[in-house]
C-alpha positions in Angstrom: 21.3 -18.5 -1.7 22.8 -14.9 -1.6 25.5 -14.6 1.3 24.8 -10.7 1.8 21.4 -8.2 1.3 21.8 -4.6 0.8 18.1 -3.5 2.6 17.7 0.1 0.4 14.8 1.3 3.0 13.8 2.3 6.6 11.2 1.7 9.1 9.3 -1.3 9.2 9.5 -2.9 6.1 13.5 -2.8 6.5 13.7 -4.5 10.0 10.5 -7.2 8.3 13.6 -7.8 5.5 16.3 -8.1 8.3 14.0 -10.7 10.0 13.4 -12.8 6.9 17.1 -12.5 5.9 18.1 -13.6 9.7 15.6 -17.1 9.0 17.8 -17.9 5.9 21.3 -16.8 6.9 21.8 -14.3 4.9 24.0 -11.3 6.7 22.5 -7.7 5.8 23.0 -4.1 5.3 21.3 -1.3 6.4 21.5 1.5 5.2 20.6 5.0 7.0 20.3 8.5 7.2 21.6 11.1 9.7 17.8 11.2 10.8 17.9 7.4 11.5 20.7 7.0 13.3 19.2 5.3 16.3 16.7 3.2 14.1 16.1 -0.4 15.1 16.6 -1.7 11.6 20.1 0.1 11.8 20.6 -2.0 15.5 19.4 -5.1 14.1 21.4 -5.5 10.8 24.6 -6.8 10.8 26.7 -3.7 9.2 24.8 -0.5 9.1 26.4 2.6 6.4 25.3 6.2 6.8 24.2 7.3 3.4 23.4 11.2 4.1 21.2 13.9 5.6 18.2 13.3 6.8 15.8 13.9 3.9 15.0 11.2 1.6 16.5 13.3 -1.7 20.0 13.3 -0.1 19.7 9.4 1.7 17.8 7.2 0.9 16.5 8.2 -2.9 20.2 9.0 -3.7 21.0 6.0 -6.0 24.9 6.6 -6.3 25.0 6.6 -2.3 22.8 3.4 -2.2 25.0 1.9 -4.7 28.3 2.7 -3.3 27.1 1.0 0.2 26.8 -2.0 -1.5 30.3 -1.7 -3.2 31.3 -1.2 0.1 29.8 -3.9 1.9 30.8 -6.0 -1.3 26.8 -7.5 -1.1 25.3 -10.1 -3.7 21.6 -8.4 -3.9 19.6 -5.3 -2.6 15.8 -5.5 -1.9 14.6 -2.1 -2.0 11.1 -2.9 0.2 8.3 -0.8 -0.6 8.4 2.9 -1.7 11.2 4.8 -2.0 13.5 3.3 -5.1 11.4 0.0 -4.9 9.6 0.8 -8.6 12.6 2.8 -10.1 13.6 1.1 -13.2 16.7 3.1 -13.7 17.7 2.2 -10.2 17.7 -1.9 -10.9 19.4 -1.0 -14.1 22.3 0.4 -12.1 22.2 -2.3 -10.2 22.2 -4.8 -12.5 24.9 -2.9 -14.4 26.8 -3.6 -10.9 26.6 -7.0 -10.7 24.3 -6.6 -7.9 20.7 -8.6 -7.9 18.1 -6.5 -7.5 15.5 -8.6 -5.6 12.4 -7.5 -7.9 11.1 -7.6 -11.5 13.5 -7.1 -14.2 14.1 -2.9 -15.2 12.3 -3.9 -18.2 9.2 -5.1 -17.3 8.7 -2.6 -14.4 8.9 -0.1 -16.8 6.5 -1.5 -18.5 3.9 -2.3 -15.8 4.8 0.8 -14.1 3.6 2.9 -16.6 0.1 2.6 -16.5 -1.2 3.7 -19.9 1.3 1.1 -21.3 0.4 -2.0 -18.4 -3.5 -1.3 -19.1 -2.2 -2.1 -23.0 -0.3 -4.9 -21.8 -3.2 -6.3 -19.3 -6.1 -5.8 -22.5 -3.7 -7.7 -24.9 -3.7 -10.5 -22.4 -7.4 -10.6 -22.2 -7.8 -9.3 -18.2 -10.5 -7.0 -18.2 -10.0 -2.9 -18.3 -12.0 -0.3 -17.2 -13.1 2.1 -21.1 -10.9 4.5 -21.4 -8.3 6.3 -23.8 -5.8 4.0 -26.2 -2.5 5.1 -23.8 -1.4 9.0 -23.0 -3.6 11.8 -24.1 -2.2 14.4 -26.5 -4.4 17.2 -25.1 -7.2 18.3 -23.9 -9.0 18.9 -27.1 -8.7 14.7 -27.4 -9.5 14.4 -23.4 -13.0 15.7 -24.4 -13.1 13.7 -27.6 -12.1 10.2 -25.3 -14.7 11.2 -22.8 -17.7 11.9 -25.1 -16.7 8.5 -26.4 -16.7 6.8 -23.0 -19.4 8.8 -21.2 -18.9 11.3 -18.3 -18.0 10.6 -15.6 -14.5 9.8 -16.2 -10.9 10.0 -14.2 -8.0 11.6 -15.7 -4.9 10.0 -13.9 -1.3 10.5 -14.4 0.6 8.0 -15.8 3.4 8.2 -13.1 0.7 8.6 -10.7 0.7 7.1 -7.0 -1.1 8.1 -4.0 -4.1 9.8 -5.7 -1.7 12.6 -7.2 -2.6 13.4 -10.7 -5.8 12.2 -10.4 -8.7 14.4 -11.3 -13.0 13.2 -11.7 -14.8 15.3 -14.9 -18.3 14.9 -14.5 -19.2 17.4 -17.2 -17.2 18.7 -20.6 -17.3 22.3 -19.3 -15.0 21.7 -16.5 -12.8 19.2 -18.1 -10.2 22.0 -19.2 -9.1 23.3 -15.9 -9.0 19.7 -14.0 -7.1 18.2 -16.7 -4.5 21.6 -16.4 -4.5 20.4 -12.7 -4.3 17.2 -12.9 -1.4 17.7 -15.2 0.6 20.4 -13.1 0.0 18.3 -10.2 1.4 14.9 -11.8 4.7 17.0 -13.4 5.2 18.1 -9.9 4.6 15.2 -8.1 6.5 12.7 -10.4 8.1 14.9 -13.2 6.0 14.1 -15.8 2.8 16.2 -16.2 1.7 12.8 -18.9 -2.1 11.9 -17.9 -4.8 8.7 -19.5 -8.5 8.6 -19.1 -10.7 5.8 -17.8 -14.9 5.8 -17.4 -15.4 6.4 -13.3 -17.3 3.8 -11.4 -18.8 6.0 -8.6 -19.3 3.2 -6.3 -16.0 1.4 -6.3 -14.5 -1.6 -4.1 -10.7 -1.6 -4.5 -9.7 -5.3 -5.0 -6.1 -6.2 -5.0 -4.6 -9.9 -6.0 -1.0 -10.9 -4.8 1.2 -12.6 -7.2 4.9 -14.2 -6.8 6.8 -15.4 -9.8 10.1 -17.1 -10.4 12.8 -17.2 -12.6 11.7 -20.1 -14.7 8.5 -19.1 -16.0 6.2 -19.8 -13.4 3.7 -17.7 -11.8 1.6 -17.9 -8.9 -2.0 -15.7 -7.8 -2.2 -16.1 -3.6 -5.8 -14.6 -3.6 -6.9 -11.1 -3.1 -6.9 -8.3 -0.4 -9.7 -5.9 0.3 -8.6 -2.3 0.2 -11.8 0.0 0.0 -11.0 1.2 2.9 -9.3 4.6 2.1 -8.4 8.0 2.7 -7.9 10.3 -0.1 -6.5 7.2 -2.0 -4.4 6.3 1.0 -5.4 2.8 2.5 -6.1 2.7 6.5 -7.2 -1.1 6.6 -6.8 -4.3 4.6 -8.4 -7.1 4.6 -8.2 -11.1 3.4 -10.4 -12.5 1.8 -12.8 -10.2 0.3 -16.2 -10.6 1.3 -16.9 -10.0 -2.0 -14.5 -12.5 -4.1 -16.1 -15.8 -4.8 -13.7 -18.7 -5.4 -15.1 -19.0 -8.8 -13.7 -15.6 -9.2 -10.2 -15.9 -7.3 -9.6 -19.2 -9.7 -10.5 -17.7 -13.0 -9.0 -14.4 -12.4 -5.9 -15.8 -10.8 -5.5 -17.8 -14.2 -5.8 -14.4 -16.4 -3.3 -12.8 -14.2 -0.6 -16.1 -14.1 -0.7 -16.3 -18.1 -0.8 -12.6 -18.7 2.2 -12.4 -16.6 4.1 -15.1 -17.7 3.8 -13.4 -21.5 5.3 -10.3 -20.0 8.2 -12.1 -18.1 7.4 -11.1 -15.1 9.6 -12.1 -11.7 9.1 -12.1 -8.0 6.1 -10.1 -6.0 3.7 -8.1 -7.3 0.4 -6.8 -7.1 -2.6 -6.8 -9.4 -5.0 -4.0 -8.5 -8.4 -3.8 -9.7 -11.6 -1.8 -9.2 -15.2 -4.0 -8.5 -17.6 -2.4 -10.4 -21.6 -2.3 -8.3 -22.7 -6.0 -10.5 -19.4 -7.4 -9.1 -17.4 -6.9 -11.9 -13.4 -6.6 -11.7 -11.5 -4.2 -13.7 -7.4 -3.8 -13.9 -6.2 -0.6 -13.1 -2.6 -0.8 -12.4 0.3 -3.2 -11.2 2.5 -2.6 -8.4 6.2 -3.7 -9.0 6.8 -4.7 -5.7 6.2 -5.6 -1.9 2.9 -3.9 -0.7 2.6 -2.6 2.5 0.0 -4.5 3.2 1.3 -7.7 2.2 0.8 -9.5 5.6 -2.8 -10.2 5.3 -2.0 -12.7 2.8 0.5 -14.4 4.6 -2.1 -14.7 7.7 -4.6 -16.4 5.4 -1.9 -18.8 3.6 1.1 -19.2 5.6 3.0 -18.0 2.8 6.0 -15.6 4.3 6.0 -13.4 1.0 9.6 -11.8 2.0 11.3 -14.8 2.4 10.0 -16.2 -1.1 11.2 -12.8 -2.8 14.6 -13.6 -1.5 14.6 -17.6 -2.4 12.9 -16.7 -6.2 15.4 -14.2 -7.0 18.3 -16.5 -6.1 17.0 -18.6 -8.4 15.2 -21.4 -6.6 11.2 -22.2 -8.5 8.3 -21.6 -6.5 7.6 -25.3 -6.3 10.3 -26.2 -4.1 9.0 -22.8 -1.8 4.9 -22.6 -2.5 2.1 -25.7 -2.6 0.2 -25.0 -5.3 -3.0 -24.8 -4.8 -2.7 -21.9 -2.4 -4.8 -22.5 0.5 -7.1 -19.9 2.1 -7.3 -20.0 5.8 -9.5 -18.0 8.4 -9.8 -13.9 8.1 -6.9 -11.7 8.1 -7.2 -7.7 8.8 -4.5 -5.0 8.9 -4.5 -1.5 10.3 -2.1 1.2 9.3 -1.0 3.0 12.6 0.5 6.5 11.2 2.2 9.0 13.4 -1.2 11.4 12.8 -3.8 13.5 14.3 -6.9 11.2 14.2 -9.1 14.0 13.2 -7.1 16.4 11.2 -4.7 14.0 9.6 -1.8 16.5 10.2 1.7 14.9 10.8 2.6 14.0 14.6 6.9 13.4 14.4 8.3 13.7 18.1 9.6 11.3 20.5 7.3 8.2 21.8 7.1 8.6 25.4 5.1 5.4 26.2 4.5 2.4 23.6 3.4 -0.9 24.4 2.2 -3.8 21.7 -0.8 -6.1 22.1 0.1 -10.2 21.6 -1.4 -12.8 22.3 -2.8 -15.1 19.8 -3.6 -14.5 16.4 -1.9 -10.8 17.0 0.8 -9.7 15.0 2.8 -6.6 14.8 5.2 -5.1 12.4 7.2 -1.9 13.6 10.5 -0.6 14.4 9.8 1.7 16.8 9.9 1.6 20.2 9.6 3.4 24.0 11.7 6.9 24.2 12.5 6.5 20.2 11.9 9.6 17.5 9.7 9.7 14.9 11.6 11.9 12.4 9.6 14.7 10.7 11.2 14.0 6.8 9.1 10.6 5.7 6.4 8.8 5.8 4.2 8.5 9.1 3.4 5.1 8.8 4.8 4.1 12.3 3.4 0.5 12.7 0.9 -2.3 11.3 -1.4 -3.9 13.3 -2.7 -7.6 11.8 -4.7 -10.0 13.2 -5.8 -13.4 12.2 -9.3 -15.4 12.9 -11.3 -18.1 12.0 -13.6 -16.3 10.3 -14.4 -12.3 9.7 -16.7 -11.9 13.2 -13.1 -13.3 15.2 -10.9 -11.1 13.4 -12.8 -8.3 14.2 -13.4 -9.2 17.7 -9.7 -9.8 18.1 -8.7 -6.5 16.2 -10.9 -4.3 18.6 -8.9 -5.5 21.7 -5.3 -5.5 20.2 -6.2 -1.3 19.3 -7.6 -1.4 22.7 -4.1 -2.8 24.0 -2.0 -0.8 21.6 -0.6 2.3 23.4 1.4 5.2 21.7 1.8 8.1 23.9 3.5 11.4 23.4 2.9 11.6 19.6 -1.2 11.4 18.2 -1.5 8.4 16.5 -4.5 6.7 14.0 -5.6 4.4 16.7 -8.4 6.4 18.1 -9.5 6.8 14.6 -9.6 2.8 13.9 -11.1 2.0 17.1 -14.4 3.9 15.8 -13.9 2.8 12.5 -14.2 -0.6 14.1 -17.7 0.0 16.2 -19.4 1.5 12.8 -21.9 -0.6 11.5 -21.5 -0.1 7.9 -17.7 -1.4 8.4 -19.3 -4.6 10.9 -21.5 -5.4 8.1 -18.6 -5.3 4.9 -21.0 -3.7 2.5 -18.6 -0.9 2.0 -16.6 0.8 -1.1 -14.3 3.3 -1.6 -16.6 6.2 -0.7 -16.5 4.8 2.5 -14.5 7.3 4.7 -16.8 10.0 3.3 -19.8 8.6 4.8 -17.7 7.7 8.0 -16.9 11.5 8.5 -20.7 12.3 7.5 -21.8 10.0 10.7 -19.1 11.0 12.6 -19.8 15.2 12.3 -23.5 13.9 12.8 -23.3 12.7 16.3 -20.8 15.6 17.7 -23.5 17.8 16.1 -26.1 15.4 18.2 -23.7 15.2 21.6 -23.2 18.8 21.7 -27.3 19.4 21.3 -27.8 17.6 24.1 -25.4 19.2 26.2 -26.5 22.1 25.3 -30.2 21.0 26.3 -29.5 19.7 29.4 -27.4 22.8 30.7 -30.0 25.4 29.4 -32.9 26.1 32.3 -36.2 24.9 32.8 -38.6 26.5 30.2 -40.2 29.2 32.3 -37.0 30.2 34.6 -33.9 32.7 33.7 -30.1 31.6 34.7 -29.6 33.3 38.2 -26.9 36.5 38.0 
C-alpha cells in the first residue's frame, strides 16, 4: 500500500480522498490555492503546500506546481479526483515520468477513451452498441451534411474534447447546419482548444444511463450497475439516481459483460464510467467514457457497499479486485443524490460569499459529502458545487420520502443555494412517478412559469373589486 497521496483537487471530492486515505493509513497532501487557504481538506490532511493564486490556471491546473508538491512531500501516488487534471493524459504522463503513480487509467488509454470519436471506434470494435453517426472527426462541413443525409436529421454535432454540453450543437434541418457547426466549432476551440467536432443521429427523447466500472492491474474488470442521470440542466446533472427504474437485470448482466470484455481489450485500469443514452424502445447506446471518479459516484456505493475511493487506491497499488470486491455485485435498496451548488435557484447565477448559517441533516440512511462549513467562504474562481446530499432506502418511495426531509433539514444561509430548487423538483409528479428523460428540466420550468402565471391571476382576482363597484379614491 502507498505510504503517502498527493490529493491534486479541492472541495469535496479532496477531503472524500483524505477520508478514504485516513481508513487505510495512508498520510496525504493537500494541495491549495491562495483562495483556499482556510479549506477543510487543507485542515484535515496531514501536510498541506500552497500551489498559487487563486484561479485554477495558476493553482490547481498548473501541472509543474502540482508536480513539484509532490517532489516536495517526496509522495508514492497522486489521485487527481474528479475534474480539474483528473482526464489530462499529459498530466499522468508527467507523473509517471516522476516516478509518481497516478491513481487512474494509464496516459494511454485515457487518451484513447477520452477522445470520443476514437472511444466510440474503440466501443463499436468491441461490439457495445453506438448511436449512427460519422466514422471519427469531420473534415468540414461540406461532409457534416453528407454524414447527416446519411444518418437522417436530426443529428448532434459534439466536440471531440467536449464536456459539459460545450461544443455541442442539434441540426434539425441541412439549411442551418453551416452556422451551428461554425459554432459548435468556435465554441469547442475555446472551450478546450480544439475546435475538432463528430456527428451522431439525435434521440429527442433521451434517458442518460450511466454504468460504473473498477478494474485492476491484472486484467480484471468489474460493472457495479448503473446510475440514472436524466435529470439535467443544460447537460449539467442536478440528481442521480441507483438503480434505474428503467434497467432490467437482464440488461445490467449482459451489458455489464460488453463493457468488462471491451475493457479488458483496451487495458483499461481503475474507475471509470460508461455513459450511455436509452433510446424511447429502451435501447442503450455508448456515447462516451469518463476516465475517472464521477461526482456522483456515491449512489453506487449506497446500493452496493462498495467504497469506490478506497478500491481506486488498493487497485492502483496493485492488489486484484477479488481480494477488495464480491463478485457478483449485489444491488441493495434505492440510492438518490442531489447536487447542492452555491446558485440562485431560479436564475442559475453564481452565489460565492461567506455561509453564515449551515447545518446538515443525519440520521439514518442520510449521508453528506462537503467541505464546507458555518462562517466559511465560498470563493468566486471554481466550480459552485458546494455539497452532495445522498440518501439510501429500501426501495425508490423511502428514498424519496427520506430525501424530502434531509432538503427540508439542510440549511445554507447567507449564500442562495439549489435546495429550494430540489425541494420542488421533489413534489413534481412527473419526477414521483420516474417516467422522465432528459428533456425533463424543460418541462419542469414549463409547469413551474405555469403556476406563478396561475398564483398571480388569482391574486390579482381576489384584490380587484366586486363587478359593479370602483376602488374608492
Amino acid at each position: 500500500m502507498f505510504r503517502k497521496v498527493l490529493i491534486a483537487n479541492r472541495g469535496e471530492i479532496a477531503l472524500r480522498v483524505i477520508c478514504a486515505c485516513k481508513e487505510l493509513g495512508i498520510r496525504t497532501v493537500a494541495v491549495y490555492s491562495e483562495a483556499d487557504r482556510n479549506a477543510l481538506h487543507v485542515r484535515f490532511a496531514d501536510e498541506a503546500i500552497c500551489i498559487g493564486p487563486p484561479r485554477s490556471s495558476e493553482s490547481y491546473l498548473h501541472v509543474p506546481a502540482v508536480i513539484a508538491a509532490a517532489e516536495i512531500a517526496d509522495v508514492d501516488a497522486i489521485h487527481p479526483g474528479y475534474g480539474l487534471l483528473s482526464e489530462n493524459a499529459n498530466f499522468a504522463e508527467v507523473c509517471r515520468e516522476s516516478n509518481i503513480k497516478f491513481i487512474g487509467p494509464p496516459p494511454e488509454v485515457t487518451r484513447m477513451m477520452g477522445e470520443k470519436s476514437m472511444a466510440r471506434q474503440t466501443m463499436k470494435k468491441a461490439k457495445v452498441p453506438i448511436l449512427p453517426g460519422s466514422d471519427g472527426v469531420l473534415v468540414d462541413q461540406n461532409e457534416a451534411l453528407e454524414w447527416a443525409r446519411s444518418i437522417g436529421y436530426p443529428v448532434i454535432l459534439k466536440a471531440v474534447a467536449g464536456g459539459g454540453g460545450r461544443g455541442m450543437r442539434i441540426v434539425r434541418t441541412p439549411e442551418e447546419l453551416p452556422a451551428l457547426y461554425q459554432a459548435a466549432h468556435t465554441e469547442a476551440a475555446n472551450a478546450f482548444g480544439n475546435g475538432d467536432l463528430y456527428m451522431e443521429k439525435f434521440i429527442e427523447r433521451p434517458r442518460h444511463i450511466e454504468f460504473q466500472v473498477l478494474a485492476d492491474e491484472h486484467g480484471n474488470v468489474l460493472s457495479l450497475g448503473e446510475r440514472e442521470c436524466s435529470i439535467q440542466r443544460r447537460h449539467q446533472k442536478l440528481i442521480e439516481e441507483a438503480p434505474s427504474l428503467q434497467v432490467t437485470q437482464k440488461m445490467r448482466d449482459d451489458i455489464g459483460k460488453t463493457i468488462r470484455k471491451s475493457l479488458v481489450d483496451v487495458g483499461y485500469q481503475n474507475a471509470g464510467t460508461i455513459e450511455f443514452l436509452m433510446d424511447e424502445d429502451g435501447k442503450l447506446y455508448f456515447i462516451e467514457m469518463n476516465t475517472r471518479i464521477q461526482v456522483e459516484h456515491p449512489v453506487t456505493e449506497m446500493i452496493t457497499g462498495v467504497d469506490l475511493v478506497k478500491a481506486q487506491l488498493r487497485v492502483a497499488a496493485g492488489e486484484k479486485l477479488s481480494s477488495i470486491i464480491p463478485d457478483p455485485i449485489a444491488i441493495r435498496g434505492h440510492a438518490i443524490e442531489c447536487r447542492v451548488n452555491a446558485e440562485h435557484p431560479e436564475k442559475f447565477t453564481p452565489s460565492a460569499g461567506k455561509i453564515t448559517a449551515f447545518n446538515l441533516p443525519g440520521g439514518n440512511g442520510v449521508r453528506v459529502d462537503t467541505a464546507q462549513y458555518a462562517e466559511g467562504v465560498v470563493p468566486p474562481y471554481y466550480d459552485s458545487l458546494i455539497a452532495k446530499l445522498i440518501v439510501h432506502g429500501k426501495d425508490r418511495a423511502e428514498a424519496m420520502a427520506r430525501m424530502e426531509r434531509a432538503l427540508e433539514m439542510f440549511v445554507v444561509e447567507g449564500i442562495h443555494t439549489t435546495i429550494p430548487l430540489h425541494r420542488k423538483i421533489f413534489k413534481d409528479e412527473e419526477f414521483r412517478t420516474g417516467a422522465f428523460d432528459t428533456k425533463f428540466m424543460e418541462r419542469f420550468f414549463d409547469r413551474e412559469k405555469e403556476r406563478r402565471a396561475n398564483m398571480q391571476h388569482i391574486i390579482a382576482q381576489s384584490d380587484a373589486p366586486p363587478s359593479g363597484e370602483t376602488p374608492s379614491a
